[in-house]
N, CA, C and O atoms as CSV, one atom per row, in Angstrom:
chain,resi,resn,atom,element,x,y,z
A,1,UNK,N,N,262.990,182.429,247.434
A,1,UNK,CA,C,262.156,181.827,248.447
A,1,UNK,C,C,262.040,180.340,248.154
A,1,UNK,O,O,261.500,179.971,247.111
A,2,UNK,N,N,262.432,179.639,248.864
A,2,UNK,CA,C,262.023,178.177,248.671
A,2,UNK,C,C,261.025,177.448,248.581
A,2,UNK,O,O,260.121,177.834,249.322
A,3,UNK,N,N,260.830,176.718,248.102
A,3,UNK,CA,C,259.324,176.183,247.279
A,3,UNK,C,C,258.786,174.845,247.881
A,3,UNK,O,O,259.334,173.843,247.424
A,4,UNK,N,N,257.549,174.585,249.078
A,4,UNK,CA,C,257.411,173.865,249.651
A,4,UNK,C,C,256.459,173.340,248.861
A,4,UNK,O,O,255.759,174.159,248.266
A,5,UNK,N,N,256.089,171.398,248.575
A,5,UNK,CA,C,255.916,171.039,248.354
A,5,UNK,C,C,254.633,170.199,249.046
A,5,UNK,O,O,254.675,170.078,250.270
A,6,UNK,N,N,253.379,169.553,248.249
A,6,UNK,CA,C,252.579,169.300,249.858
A,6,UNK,C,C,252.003,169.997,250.957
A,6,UNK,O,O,251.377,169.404,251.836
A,7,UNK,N,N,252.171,171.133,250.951
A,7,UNK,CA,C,251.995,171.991,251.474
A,7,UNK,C,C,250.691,172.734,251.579
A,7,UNK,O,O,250.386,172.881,250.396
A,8,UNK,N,N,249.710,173.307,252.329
A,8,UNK,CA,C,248.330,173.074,252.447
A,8,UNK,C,C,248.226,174.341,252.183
A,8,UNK,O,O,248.961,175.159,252.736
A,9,UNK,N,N,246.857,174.848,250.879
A,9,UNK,CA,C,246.943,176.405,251.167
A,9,UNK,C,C,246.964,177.827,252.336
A,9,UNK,O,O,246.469,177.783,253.462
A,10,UNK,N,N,247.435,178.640,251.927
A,10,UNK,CA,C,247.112,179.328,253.307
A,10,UNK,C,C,245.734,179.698,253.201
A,10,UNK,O,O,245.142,179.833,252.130
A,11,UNK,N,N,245.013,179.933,254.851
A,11,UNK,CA,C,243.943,180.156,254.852
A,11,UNK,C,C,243.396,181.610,254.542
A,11,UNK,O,O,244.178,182.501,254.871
A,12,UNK,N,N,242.433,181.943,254.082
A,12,UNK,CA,C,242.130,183.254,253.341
A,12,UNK,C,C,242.183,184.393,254.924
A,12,UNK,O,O,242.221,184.096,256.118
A,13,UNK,N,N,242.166,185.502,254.332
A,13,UNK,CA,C,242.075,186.772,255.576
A,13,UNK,C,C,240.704,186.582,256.112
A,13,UNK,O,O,239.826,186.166,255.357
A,14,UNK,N,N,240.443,186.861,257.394
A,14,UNK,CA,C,238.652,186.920,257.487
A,14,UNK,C,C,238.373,188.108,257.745
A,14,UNK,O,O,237.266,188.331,258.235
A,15,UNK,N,N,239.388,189.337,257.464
A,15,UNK,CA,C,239.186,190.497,257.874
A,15,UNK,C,C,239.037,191.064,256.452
A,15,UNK,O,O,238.603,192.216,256.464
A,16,UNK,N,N,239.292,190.539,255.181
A,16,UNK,CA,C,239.466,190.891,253.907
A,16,UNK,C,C,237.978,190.174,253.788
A,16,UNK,O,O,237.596,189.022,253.992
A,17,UNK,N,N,237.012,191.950,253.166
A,17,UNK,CA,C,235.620,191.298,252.334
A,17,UNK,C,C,235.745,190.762,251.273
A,17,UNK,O,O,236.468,191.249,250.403
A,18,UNK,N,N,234.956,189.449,251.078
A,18,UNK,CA,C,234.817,189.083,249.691
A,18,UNK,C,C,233.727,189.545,248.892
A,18,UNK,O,O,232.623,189.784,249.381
A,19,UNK,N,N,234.057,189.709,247.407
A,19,UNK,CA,C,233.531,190.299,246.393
A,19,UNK,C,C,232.386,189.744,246.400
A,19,UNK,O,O,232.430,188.514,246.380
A,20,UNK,N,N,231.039,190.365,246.427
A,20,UNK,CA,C,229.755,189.777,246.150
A,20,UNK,C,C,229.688,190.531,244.374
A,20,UNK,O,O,230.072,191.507,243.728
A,21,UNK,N,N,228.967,189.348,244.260
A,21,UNK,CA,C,228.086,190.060,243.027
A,21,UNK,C,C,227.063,190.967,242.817
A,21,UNK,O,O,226.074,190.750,243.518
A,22,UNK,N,N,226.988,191.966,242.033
A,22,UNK,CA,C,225.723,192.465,242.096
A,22,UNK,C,C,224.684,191.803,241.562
A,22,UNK,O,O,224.738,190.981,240.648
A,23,UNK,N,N,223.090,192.427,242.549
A,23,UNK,CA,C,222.046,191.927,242.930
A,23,UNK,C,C,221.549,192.122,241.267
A,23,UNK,O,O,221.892,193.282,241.036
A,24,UNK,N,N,221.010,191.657,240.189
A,24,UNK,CA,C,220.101,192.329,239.240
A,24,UNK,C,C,218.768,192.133,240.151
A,24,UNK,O,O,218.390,191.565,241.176
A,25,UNK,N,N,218.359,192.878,239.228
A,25,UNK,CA,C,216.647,193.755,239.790
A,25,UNK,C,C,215.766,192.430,239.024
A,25,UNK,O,O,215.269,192.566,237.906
A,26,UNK,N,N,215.671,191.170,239.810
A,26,UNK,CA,C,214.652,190.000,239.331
A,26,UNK,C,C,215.315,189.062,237.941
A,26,UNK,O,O,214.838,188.567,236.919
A,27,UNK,N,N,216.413,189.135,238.450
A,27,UNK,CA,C,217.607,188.245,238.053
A,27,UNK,C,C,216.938,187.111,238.982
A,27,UNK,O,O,216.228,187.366,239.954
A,28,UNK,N,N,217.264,185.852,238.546
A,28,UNK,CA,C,217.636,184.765,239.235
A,28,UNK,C,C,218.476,183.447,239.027
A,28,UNK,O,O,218.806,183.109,237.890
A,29,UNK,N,N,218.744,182.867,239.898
A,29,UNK,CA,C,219.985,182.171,239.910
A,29,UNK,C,C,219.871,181.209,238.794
A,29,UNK,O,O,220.609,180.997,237.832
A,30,UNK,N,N,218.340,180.488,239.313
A,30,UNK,CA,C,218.667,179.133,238.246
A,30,UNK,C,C,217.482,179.673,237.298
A,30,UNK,O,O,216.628,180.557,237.369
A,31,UNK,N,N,217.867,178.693,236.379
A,31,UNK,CA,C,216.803,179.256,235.204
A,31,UNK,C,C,215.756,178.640,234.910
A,31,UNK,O,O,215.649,177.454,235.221
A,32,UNK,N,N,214.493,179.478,234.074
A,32,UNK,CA,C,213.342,178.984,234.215
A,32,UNK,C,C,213.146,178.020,233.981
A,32,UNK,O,O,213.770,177.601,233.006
A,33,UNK,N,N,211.951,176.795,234.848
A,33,UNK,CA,C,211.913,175.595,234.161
A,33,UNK,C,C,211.409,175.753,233.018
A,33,UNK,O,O,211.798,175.138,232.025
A,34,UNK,N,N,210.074,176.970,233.028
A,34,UNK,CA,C,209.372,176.983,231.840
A,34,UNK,C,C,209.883,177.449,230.405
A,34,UNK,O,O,209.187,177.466,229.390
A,35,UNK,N,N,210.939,177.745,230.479
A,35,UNK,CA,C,211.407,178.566,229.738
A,35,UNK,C,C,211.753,177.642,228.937
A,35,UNK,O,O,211.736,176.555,229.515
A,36,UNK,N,N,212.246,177.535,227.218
A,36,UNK,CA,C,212.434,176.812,226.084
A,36,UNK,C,C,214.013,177.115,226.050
A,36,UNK,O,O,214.512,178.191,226.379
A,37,UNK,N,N,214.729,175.965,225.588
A,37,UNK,CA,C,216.003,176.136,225.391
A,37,UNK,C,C,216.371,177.065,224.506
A,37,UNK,O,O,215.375,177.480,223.915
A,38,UNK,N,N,217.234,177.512,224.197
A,38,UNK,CA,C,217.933,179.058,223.181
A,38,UNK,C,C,217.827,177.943,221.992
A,38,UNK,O,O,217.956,176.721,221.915
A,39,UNK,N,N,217.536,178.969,221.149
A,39,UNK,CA,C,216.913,178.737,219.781
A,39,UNK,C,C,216.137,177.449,219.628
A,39,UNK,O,O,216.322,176.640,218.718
A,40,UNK,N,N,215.063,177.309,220.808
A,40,UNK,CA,C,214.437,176.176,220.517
A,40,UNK,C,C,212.535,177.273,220.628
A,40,UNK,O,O,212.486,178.389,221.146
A,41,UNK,N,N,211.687,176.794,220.220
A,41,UNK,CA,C,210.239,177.162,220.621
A,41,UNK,C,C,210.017,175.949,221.491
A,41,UNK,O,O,210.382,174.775,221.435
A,42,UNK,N,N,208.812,177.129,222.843
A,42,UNK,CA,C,208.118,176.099,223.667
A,42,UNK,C,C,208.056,174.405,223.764
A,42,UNK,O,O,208.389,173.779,222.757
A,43,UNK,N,N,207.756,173.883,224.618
A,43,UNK,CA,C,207.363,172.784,224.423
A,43,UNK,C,C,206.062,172.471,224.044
A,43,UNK,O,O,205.077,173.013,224.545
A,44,UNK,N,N,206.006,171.366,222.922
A,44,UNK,CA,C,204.304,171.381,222.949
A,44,UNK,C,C,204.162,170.764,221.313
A,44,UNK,O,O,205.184,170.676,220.631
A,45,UNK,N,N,202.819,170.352,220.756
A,45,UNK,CA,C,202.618,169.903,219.346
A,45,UNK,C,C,203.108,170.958,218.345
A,45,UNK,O,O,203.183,172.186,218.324
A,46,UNK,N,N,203.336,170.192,217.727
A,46,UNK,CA,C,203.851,171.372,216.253
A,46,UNK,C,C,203.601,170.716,215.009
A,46,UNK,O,O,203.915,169.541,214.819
A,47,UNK,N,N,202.943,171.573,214.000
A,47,UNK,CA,C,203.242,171.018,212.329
A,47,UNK,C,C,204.288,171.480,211.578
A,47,UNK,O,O,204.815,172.592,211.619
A,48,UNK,N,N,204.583,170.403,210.792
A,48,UNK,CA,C,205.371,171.266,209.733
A,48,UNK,C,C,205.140,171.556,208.483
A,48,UNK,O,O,204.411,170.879,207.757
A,49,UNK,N,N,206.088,173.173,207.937
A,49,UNK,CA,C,205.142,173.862,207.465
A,49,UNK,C,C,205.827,174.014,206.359
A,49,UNK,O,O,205.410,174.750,205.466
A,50,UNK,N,N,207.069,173.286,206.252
A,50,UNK,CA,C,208.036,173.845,205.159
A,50,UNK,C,C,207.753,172.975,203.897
A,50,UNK,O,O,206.734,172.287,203.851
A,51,UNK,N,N,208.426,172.995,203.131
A,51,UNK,CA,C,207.627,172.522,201.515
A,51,UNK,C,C,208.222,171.374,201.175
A,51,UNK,O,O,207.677,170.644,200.347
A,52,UNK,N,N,209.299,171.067,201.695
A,52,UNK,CA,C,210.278,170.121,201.349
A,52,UNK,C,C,210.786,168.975,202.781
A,52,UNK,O,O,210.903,169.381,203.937
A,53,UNK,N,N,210.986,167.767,202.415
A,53,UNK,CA,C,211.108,167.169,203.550
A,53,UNK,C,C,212.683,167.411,204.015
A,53,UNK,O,O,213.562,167.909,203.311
A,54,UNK,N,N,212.849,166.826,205.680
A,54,UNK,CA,C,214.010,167.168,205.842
A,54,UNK,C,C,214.184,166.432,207.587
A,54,UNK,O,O,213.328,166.498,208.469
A,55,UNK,N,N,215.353,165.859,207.669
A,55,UNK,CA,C,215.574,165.023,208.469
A,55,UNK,C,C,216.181,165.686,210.091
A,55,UNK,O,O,217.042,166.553,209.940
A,56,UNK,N,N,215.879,165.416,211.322
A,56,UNK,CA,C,216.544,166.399,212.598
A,56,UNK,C,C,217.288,164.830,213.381
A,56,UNK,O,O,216.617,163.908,213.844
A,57,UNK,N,N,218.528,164.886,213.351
A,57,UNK,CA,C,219.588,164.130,213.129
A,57,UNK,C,C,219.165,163.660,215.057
A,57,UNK,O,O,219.030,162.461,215.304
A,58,UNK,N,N,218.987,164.791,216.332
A,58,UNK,CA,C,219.125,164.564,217.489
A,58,UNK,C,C,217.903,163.772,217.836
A,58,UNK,O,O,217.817,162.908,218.708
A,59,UNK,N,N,217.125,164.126,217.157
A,59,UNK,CA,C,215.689,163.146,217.912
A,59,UNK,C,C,215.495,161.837,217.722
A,59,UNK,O,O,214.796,161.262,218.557
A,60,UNK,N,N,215.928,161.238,216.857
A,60,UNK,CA,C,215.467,161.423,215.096
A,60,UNK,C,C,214.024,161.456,215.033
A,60,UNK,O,O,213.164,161.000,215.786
A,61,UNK,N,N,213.934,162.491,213.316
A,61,UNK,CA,C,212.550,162.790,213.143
A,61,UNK,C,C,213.285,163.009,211.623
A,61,UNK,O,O,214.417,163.455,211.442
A,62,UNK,N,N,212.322,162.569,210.589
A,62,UNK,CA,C,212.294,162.731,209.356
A,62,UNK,C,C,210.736,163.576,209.203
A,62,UNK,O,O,209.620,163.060,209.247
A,63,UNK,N,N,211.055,164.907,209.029
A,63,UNK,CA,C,209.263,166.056,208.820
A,63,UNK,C,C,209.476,165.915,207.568
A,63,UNK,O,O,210.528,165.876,206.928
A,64,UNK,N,N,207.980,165.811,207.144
A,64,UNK,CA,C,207.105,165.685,205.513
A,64,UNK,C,C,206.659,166.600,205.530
A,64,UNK,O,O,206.437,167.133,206.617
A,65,UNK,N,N,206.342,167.173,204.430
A,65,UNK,CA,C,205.485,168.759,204.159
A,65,UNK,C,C,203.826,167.876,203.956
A,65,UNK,O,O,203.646,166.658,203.933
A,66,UNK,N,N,203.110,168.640,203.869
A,66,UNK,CA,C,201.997,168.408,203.369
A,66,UNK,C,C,201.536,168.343,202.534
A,66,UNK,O,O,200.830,169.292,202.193
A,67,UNK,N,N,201.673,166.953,201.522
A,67,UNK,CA,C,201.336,166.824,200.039
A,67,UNK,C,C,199.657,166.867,199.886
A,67,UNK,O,O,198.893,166.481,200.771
A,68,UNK,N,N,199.193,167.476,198.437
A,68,UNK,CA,C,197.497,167.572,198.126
A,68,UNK,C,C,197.810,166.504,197.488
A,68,UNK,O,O,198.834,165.856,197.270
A,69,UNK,N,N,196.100,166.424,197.088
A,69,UNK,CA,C,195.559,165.410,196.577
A,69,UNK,C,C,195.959,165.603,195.269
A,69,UNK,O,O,196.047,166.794,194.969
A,70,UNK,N,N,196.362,164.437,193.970
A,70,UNK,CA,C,196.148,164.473,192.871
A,70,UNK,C,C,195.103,164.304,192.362
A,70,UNK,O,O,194.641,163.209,192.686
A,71,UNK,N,N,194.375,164.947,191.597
A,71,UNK,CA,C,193.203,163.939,190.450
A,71,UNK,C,C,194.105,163.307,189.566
A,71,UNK,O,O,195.246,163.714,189.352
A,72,UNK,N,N,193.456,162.052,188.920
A,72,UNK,CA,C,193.742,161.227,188.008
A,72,UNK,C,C,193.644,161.569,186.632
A,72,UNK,O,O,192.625,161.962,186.064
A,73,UNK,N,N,194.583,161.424,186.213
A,73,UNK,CA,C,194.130,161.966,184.508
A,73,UNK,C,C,194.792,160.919,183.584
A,73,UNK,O,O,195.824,160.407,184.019
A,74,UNK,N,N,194.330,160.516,182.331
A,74,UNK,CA,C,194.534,159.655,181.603
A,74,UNK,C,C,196.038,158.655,181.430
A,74,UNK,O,O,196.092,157.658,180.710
A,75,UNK,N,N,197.037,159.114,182.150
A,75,UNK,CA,C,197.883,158.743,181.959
A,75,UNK,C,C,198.635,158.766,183.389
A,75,UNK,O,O,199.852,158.829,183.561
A,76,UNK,N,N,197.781,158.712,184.220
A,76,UNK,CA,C,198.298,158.697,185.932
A,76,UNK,C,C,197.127,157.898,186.498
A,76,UNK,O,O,196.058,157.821,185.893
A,77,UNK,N,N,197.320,157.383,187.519
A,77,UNK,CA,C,196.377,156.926,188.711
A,77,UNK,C,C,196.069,158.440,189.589
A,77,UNK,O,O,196.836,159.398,189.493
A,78,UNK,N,N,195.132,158.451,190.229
A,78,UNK,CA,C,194.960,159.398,191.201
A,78,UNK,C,C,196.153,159.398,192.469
A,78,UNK,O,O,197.110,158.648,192.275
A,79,UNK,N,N,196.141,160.091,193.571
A,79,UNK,CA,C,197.483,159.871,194.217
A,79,UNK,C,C,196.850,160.571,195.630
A,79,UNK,O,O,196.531,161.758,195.560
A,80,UNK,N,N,196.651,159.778,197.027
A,80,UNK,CA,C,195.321,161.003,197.691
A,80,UNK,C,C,196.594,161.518,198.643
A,80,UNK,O,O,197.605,160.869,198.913
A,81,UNK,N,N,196.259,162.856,199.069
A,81,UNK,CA,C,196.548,163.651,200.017
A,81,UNK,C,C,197.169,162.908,200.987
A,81,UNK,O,O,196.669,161.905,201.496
A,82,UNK,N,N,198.873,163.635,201.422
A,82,UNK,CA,C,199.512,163.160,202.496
A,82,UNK,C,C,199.511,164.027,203.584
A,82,UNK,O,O,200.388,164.854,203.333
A,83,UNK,N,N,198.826,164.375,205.027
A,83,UNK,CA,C,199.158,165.159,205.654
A,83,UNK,C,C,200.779,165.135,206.187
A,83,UNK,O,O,201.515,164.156,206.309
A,84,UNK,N,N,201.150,167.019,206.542
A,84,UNK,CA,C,202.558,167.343,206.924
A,84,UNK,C,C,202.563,165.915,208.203
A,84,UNK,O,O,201.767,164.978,208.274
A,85,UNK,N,N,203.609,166.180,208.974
A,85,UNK,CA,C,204.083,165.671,209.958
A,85,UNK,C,C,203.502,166.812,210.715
A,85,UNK,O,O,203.350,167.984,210.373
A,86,UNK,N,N,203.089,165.933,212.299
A,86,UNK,CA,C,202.654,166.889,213.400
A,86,UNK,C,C,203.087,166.096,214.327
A,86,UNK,O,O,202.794,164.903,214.417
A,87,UNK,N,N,204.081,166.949,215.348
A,87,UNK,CA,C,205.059,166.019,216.066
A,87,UNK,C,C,205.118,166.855,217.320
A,87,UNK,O,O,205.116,168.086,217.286
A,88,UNK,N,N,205.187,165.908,218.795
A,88,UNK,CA,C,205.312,166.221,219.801
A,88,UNK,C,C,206.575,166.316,220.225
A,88,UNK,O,O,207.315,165.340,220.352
A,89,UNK,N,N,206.967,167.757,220.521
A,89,UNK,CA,C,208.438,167.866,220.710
A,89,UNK,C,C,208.172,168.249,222.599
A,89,UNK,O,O,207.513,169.095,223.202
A,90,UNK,N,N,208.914,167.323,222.939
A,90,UNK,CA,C,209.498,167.008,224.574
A,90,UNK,C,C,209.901,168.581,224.926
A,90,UNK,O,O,209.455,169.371,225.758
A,91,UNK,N,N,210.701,168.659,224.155
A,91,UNK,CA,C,212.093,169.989,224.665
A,91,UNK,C,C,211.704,170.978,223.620
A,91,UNK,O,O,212.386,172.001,223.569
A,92,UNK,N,N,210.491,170.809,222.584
A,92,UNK,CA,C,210.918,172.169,221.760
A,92,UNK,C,C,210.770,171.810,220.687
A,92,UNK,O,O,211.290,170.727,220.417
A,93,UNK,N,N,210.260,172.294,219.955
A,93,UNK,CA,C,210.647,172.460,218.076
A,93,UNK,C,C,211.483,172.780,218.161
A,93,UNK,O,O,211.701,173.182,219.304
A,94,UNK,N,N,212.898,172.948,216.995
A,94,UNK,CA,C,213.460,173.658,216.246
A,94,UNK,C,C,212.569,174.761,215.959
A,94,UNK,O,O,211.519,174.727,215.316
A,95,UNK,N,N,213.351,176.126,216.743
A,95,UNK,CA,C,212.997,177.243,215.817
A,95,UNK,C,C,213.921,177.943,214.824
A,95,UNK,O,O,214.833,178.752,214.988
A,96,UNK,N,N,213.286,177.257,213.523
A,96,UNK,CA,C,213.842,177.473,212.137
A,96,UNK,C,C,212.555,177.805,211.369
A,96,UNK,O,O,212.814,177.747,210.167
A,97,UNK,N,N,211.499,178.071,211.546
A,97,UNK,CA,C,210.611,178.845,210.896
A,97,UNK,C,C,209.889,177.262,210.026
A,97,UNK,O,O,209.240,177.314,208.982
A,98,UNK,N,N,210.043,176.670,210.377
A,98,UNK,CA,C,209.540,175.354,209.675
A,98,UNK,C,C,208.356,174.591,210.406
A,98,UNK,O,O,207.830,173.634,209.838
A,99,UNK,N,N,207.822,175.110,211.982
A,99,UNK,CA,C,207.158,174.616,212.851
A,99,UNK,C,C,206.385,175.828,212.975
A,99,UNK,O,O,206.754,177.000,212.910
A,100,UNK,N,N,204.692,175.087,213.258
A,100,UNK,CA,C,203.818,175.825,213.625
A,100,UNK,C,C,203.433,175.387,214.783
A,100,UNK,O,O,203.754,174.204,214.889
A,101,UNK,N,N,202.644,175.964,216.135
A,101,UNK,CA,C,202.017,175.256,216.696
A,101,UNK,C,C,200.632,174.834,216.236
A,101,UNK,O,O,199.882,175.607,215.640
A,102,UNK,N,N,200.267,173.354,216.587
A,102,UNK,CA,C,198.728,173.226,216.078
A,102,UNK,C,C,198.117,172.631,217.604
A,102,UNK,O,O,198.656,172.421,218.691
A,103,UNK,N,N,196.826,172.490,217.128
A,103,UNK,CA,C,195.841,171.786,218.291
A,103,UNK,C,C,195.684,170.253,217.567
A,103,UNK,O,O,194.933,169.413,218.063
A,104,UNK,N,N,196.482,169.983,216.328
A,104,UNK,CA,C,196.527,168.762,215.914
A,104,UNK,C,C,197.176,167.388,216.716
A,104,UNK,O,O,198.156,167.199,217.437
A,105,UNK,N,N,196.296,166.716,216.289
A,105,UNK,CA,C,196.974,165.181,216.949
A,105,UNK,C,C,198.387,164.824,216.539
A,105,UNK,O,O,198.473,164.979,215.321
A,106,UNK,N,N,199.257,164.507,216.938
A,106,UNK,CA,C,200.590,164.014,216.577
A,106,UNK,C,C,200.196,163.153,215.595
A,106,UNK,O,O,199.111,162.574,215.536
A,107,UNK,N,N,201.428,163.058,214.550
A,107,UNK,CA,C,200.929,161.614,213.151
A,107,UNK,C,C,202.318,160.980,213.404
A,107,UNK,O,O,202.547,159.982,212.722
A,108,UNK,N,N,203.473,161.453,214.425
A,108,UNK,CA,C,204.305,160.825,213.114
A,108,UNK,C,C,204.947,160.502,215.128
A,108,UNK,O,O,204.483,161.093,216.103
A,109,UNK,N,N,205.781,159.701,215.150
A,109,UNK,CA,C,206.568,159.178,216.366
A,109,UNK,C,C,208.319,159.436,215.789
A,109,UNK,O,O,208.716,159.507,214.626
A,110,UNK,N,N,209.067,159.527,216.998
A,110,UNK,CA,C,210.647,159.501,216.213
A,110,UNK,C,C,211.249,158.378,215.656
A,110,UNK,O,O,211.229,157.403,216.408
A,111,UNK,N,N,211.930,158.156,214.261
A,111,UNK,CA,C,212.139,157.416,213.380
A,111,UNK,C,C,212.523,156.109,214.267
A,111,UNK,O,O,212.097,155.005,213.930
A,112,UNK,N,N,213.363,156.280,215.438
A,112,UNK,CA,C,213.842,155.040,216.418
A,112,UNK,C,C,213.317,154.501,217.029
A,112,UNK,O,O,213.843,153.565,217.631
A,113,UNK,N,N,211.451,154.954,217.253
A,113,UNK,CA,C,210.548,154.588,217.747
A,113,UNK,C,C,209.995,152.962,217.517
A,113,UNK,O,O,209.735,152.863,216.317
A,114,UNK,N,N,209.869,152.368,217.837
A,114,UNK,CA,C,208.817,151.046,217.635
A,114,UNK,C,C,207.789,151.464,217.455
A,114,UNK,O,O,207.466,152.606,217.782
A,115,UNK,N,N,206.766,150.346,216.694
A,115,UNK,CA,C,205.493,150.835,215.965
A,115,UNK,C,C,204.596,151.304,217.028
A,115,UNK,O,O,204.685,150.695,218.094
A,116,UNK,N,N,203.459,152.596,216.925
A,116,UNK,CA,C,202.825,152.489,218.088
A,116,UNK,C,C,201.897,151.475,217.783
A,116,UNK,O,O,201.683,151.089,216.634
A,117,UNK,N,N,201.243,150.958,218.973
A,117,UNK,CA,C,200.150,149.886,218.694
A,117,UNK,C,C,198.468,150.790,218.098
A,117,UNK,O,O,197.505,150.171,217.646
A,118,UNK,N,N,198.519,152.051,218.240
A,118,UNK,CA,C,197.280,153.104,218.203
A,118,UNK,C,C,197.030,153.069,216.983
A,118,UNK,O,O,195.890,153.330,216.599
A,119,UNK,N,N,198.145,152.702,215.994
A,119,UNK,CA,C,198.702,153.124,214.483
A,119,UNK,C,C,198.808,154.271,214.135
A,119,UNK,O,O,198.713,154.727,212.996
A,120,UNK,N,N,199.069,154.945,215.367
A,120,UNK,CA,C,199.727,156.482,214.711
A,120,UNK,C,C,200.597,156.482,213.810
A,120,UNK,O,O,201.035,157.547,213.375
């Protein structure tokens, strides 16, 4: 058969049904706004809870654990209490078990941030 070139597709049958999809039972098309991205938690404040600090490369955010207070003893200065990082995530914590939600005030802004003027 010879092979035309340029040539415009042919137009489909209109007597041939096309394949629908099946309906799910409260399926829907687009997806929730409310809903949190896959492997992310809600949107909303969060602390962190993990023991060790550690840096999230996309936001940037460098999270601090929550250091106590030292007392002073003869051969140290005292050293006072650092609270964790409590950070407002737009899109989500990381859910990696390292985020809590709190009713806490945010402390910390993303590392690329300019200073706030509030002195958060």
């Amino acid at each position: 058969m010879p092979k035309t070139t340029g040539a415009p597709p042919p137009e489909p049958d209109a007597t041939t049904p096309t394949p629908q999809a099946p309906a799910s039972a409260g399926a829907s098309s687009s997806p929730d706004p409310d809903a949190a991205p896959t492997g992310r938690l809600a949107p909303g404040v969060y602390e962190y809870t993990a023991v060790f600090e550690t840096q999230y490369v996309a936001v940037p955010l460098t999270a601090r654990p929550a250091i106590p207070a030292v007392p002073a003893t003869d051969s140290r200065p005292a050293a006072p209490a650092s609270p964790a990082t409590v950070f407002d995530w737009p899109d989500g914590a990381p859910d990696d078990d390292r985020w809590t939600p709190t009713a806490k005030r945010p402390n910390q802004w993303p590392d690329n941030h300019p200073a706030d003027p509030r002195g958060v």
